[in-house]
C-alpha positions in Angstrom: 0.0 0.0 0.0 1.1 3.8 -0.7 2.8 5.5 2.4 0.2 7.8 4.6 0.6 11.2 3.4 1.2 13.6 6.9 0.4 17.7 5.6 2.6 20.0 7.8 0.7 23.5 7.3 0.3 27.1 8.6 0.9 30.9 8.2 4.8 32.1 7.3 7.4 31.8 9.7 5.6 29.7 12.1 8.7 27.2 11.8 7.0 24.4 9.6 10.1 24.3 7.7 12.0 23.9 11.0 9.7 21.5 12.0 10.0 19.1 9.4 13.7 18.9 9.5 13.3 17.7 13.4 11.0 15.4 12.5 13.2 14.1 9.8 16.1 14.4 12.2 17.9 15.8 9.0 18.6 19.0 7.6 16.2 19.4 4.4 14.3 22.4 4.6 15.7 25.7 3.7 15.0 27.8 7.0 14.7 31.0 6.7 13.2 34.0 8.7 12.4 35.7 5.2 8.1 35.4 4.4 8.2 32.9 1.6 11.6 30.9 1.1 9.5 27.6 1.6 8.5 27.6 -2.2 9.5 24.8 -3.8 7.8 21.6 -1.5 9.5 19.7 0.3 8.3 15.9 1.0 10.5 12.6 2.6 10.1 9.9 4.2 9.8 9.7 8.4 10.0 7.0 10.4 8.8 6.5 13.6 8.1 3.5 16.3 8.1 1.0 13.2 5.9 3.3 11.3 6.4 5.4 7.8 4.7 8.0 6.3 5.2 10.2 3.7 6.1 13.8 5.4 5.1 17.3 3.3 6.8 20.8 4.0 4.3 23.4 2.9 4.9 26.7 1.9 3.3 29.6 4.0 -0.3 29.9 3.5 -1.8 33.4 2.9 -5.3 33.4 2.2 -7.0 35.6 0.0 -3.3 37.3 -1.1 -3.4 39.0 -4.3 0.6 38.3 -4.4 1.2 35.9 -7.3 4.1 34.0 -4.9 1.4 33.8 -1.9 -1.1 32.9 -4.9 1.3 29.8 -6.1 2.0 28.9 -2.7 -1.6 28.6 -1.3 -2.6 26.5 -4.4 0.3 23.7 -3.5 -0.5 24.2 0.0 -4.1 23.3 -0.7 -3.4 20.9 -3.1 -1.0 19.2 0.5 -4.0 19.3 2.3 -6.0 17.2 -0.5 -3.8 14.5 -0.9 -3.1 14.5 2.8 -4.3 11.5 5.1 -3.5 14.0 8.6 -2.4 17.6 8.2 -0.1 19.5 11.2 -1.5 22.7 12.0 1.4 25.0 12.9 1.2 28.2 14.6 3.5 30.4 16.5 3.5 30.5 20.4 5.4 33.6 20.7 3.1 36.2 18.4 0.2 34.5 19.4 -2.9 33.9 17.3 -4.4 36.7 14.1 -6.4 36.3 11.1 -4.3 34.4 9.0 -4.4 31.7 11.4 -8.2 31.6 11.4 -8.7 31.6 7.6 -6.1 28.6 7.6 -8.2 27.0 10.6 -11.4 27.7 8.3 -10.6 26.0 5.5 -9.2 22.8 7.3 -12.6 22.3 8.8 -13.7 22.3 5.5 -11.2 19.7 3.9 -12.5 17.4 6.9 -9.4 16.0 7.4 -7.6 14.9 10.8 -5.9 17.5 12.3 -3.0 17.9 14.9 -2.8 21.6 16.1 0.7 22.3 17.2 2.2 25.0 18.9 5.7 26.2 17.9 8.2 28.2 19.5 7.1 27.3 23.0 10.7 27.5 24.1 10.0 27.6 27.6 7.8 26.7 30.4 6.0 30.9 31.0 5.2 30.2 26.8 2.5 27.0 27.9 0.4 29.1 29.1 -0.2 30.9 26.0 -1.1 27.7 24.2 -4.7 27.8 25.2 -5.9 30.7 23.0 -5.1 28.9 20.2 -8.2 26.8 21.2 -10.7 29.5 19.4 -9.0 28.0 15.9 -11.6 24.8 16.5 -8.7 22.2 15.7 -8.4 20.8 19.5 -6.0 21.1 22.4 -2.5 22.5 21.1 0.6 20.4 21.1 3.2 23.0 22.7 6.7 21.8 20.8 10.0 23.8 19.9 11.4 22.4 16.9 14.4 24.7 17.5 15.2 23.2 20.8 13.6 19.8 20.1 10.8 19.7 23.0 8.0 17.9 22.4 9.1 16.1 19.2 8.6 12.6 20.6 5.4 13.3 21.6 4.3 14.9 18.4 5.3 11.5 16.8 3.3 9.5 18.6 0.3 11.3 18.1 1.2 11.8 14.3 1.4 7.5 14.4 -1.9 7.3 16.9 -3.7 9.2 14.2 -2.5 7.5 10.9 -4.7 5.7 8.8 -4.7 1.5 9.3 -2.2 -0.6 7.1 -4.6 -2.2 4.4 -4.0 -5.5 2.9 -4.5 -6.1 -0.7 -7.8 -7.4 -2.3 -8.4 -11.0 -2.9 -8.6 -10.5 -6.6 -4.7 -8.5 -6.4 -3.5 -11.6 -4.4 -0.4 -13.1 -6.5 -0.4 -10.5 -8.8 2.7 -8.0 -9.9 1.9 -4.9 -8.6 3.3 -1.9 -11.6 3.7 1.1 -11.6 3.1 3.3 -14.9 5.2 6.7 -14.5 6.3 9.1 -16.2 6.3 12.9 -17.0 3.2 14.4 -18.4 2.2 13.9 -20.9 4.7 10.7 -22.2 1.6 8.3 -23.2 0.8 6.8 -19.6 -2.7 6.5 -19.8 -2.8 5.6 -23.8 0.3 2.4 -22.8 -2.3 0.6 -20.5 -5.4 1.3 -22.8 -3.6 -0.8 -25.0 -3.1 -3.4 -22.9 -6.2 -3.8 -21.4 -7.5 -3.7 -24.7 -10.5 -0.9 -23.4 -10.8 2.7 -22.9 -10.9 2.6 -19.2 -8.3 5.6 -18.9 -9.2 9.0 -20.0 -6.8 9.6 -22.7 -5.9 13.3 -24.0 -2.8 15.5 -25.3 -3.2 17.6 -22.6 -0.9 17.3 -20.0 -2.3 16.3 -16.9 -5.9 15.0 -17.0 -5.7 12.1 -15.4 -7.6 13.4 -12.2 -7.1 10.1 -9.1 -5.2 7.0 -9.3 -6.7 4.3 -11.3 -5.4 0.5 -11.0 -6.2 -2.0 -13.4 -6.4 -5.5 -13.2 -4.5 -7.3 -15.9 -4.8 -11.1 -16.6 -2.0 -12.6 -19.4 -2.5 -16.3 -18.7 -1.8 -17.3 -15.7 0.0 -14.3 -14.4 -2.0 -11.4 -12.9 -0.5 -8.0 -12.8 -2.3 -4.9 -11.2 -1.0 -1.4 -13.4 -0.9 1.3 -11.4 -1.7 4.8 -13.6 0.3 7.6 -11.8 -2.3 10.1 -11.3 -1.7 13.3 -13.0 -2.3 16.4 -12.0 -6.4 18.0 -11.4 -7.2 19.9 -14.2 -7.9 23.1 -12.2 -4.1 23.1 -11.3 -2.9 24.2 -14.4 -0.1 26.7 -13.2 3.2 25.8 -14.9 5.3 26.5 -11.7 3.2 23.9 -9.5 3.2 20.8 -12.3 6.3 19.2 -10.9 5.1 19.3 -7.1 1.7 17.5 -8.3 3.5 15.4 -10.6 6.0 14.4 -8.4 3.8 13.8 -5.1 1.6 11.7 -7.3 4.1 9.3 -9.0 5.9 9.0 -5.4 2.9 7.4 -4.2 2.1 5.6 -7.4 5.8 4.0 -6.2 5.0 3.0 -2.9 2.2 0.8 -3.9 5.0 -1.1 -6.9 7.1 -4.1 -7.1 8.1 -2.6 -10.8 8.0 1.4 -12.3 7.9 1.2 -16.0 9.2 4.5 -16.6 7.4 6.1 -20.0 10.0 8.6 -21.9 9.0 10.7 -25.0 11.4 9.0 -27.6 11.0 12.9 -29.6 12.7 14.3 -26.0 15.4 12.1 -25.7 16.2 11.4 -21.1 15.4 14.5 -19.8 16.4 15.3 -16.7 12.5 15.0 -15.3 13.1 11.1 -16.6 16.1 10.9 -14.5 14.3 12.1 -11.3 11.5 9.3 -12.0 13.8 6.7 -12.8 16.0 7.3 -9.4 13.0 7.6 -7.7 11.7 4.2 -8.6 15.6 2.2 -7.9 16.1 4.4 -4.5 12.5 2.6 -3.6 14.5 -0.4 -4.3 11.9 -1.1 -6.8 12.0 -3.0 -10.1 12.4 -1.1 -13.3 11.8 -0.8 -16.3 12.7 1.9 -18.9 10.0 1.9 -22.3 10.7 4.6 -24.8 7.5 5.9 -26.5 6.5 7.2 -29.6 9.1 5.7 -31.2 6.5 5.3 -34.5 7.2 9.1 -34.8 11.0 9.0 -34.9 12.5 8.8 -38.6 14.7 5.3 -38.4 17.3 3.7 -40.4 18.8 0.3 -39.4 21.2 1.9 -36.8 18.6 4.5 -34.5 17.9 1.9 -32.1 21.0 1.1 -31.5 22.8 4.4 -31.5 20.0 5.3 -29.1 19.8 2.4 -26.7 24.0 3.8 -26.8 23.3 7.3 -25.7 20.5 6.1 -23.3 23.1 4.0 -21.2 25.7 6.8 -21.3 23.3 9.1 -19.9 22.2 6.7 -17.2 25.0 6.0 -15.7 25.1 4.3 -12.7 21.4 3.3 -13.6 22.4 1.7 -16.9 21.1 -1.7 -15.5 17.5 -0.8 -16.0 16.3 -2.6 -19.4 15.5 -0.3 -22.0 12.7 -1.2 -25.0 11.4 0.9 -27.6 7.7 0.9 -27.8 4.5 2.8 -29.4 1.3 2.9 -27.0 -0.6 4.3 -29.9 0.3 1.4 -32.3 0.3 -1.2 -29.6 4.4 -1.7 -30.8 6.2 -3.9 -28.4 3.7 -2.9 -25.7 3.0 -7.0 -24.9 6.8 -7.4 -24.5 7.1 -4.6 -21.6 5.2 -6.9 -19.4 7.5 -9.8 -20.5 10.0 -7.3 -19.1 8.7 -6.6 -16.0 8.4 -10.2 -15.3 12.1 -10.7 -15.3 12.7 -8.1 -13.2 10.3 -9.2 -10.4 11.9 -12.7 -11.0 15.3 -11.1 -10.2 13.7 -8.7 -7.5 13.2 -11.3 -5.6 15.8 -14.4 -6.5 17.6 -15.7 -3.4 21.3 -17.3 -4.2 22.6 -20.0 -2.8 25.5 -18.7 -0.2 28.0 -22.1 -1.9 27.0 -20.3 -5.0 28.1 -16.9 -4.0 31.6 -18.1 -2.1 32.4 -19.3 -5.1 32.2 -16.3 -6.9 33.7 -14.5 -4.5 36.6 -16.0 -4.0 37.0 -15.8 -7.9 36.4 -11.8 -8.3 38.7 -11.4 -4.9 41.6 -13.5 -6.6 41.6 -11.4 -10.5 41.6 -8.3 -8.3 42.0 -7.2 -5.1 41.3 -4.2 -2.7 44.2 -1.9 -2.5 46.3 -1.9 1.3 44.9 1.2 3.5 46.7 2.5 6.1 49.5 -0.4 6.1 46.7 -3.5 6.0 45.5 -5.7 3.4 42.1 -5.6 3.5 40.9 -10.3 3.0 37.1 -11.4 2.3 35.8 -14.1 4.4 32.7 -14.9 2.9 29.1 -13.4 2.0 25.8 -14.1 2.0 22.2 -13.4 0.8 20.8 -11.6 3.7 17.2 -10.3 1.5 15.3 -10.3 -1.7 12.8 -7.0 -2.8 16.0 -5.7 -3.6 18.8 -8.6 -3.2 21.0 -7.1 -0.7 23.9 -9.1 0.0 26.6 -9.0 3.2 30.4 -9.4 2.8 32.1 -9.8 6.0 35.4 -8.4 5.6 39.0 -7.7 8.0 38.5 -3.7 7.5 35.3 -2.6 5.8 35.8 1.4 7.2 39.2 1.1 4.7 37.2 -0.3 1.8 36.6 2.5 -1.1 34.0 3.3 -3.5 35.7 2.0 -6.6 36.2 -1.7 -5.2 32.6 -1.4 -3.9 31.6 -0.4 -7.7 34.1 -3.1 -8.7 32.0 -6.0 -6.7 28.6 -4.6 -8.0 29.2 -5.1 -11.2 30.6 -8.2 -10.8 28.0 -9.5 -9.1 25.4 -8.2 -12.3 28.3 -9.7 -14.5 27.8 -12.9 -13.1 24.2 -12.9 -11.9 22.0 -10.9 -14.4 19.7 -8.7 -12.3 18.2 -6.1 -15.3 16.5 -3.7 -13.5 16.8 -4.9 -10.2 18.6 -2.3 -7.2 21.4 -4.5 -6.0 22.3 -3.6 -1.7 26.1 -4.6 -0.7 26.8 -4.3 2.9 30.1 -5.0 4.6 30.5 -6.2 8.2 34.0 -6.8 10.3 34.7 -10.4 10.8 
């Protein structure tokens, strides 16, 4: 299932920004005592008592603000509070409550969604008392916290988790099936890629960026294998400011993620990998996900025996460290190759999820150690013992080693690769962990 969404929300320089970095216990945020630096969202993953949810830093909401900044910034604030499973209420302890904070209050009530009222800035004990007022806002009994200072925080967390929707299980028809994610930038063909293959118009399909309004999954049957495609919602059609697309975009896809065991990233073949392609693609392998990269509308591109090939070339230069992921040119429109993407994806959850027998991989490594081996540190040779297979959904694998703090990044690099080498693993994020022995 996709991650709970948590909506932290409130006037400027209440310290949401603040706040969301100590709940992250990270640095993210840009914090800033100037109205309006929070612009661009911020969202990541928290984690707390066995829990995760999906964690939004808004930008300062200003009802009613003519400003077109304040205007921008209240639409992807609202848009937070839609998608939101439990919005934050911030406010500030120290200046006490004004109209801003009651327009914000009023249109809460109206999303009806949970809400956690939380007082900032209450830095010391002669601040609690000043808590209570914030009572007229009709969102409960304040939570008096300073995220500068850190009080509070725990308790914050737990009634974030107390309040978080129940872990669902899947449906009886989605049992055994491959759960895949269809992502992409506007606009790429998402929608028209699993018409095709469900053979029905279920999906609205249009050239206009963005009108795929909620999530929609399909249940797809090819003989005895079951696979449940997941459409990354788009964007609603009333948000249509250029400067907000990548926050709806992203926020979607993200949980469109979440709910995968493979992403099929979609890329305009016309576009070439942008760097909006990039983003999806990283974000799909940092899930540890399975992936899948299908070029599309590749009918349109003129061809002579060589395109693919020169392409596929530039693709995996561009890629990188991601050049694992399968690459297959396709056309939604024509139905091109679209049958072989899920012949893909089956691979790729095959290898997501292949365990290796620890003989097997002693084997191999004592035969990568002996053609090469880690270079001395610090006067000592650094010996492999032996590894293991420690999980699968992504393979992660543990080498106990003599001096794992001296081992470096290239050697590291070296043993990944040998590992695909020998292995396989298309598409598949591969996890190496070293342990002292």
């Amino acid at each position: 299932m996709s991650l709970p969404i948590v909506a932290i929300v409130g006037r400027p320089n209440v310290g949401k920004s603040s706040l969301f970095n100590r709940l992250l216990r990270k640095k993210i945020a840009i914090v800033d005592p100037t109205s309006g630096v929070t612009r661009d969202r911020n969202y990541a993953i928290c984690e707390w008592n066995g829990r995760q949810f999906r964690l939004i830093d808004t930008g300062g909401m200003v009802p009613d603000s003519k400003d077109l900044m304040e205007r921008l910034i209240l639409d992807q604030s609202e848009f937070a509070v839609n998608e939101a499973d439990l919005i934050v209420l911030v406010v500030d302890t120290q200046i006490g409550i004004d109209g801003t904070d009651h327009r914000i209050a009023r249109t809460l009530s109206k999303a009806n969604k949970p809400t956690i009222l939380v007082a900032n800035k209450a830095d010391n004990p002669a601040l609690d008392m000043n808590i209570y007022e914030f009572m007229k806002l009709g969102h409960g009994e304040p939570m008096p916290v300073s995220a500068t200072l850190g009080l509070g925080i725990g308790e914050l967390l737990d009634a974030v988790v107390e309040r978080l929707p129940s872990e669902e299980g899947l449906s009886a028809a989605e049992e055994g099936a491959i759960r895949v994610a269809v992502v992409g930038r506007p606009n790429v063909g998402k929608s028209s890629f699993i018409n095709k293959l469900i053979g029905e118009e279920r999906l609205i399909v249009s050239p206009i960026a963005g009108t795929t309004r909620d999530a929609v999954n399909s249940l797809l049957e090819i003989g005895d294998k079951k696979y449940v495609l997941i459409d990354t919602a788009g964007l609603r059609r009333h948000y249509k400011v250029q400067e907000n697309i990548e926050f709806y975009t992203n926020l979607r896809t993200a949980r469109a993620i979440d709910e995968c065991d493979v992403g099929v990233v979609l890329i305009d073949a016309a576009d070439g990998l942008t760097t909006g392609d990039m983003r999806v693609l990283g974000d799909v392998l940092d899930a540890r996900r399975g992936a899948v990269l299908a070029v599309n509308k590749w009918d349109l591109i003129d061809k002579t025996d060589k395109t693919a090939d020169e392409f596929t070339e530039n693709l995996r230069e561009q890629l990188g460290p991601m050049a694992y992921v399968p690459i297959l040119f396709i056309s939604a429109k024509s139905g091109q190759r679209v049958a072989k993407v899920m012949s893909l994806v089956d691979q790729v959850h095959v290898d997501l999820n292949r365990r290796i027998q620890t003989s097997e991989l002693n084997n191999f490594l004592q035969e990568v150690f002996g053609k090469r081996k880690p270079p001395a540190k610090q006067g000592k040779f650094i010996q492999f013992k032996f590894m293991t297979q420690s999980e699968i959904a992504p393979p992660t694998f543990v080498f106990f080693v003599s001096h794992p703090e001296l081992l470096d990044k290239g050697y590291v690099a070296y043993l990944s690769n040998q590992l695909r080498g020998r292995f396989g693993f298309e598409g598949v994020p591969i996890r190496l962990k070293f342990r002292q022995k």
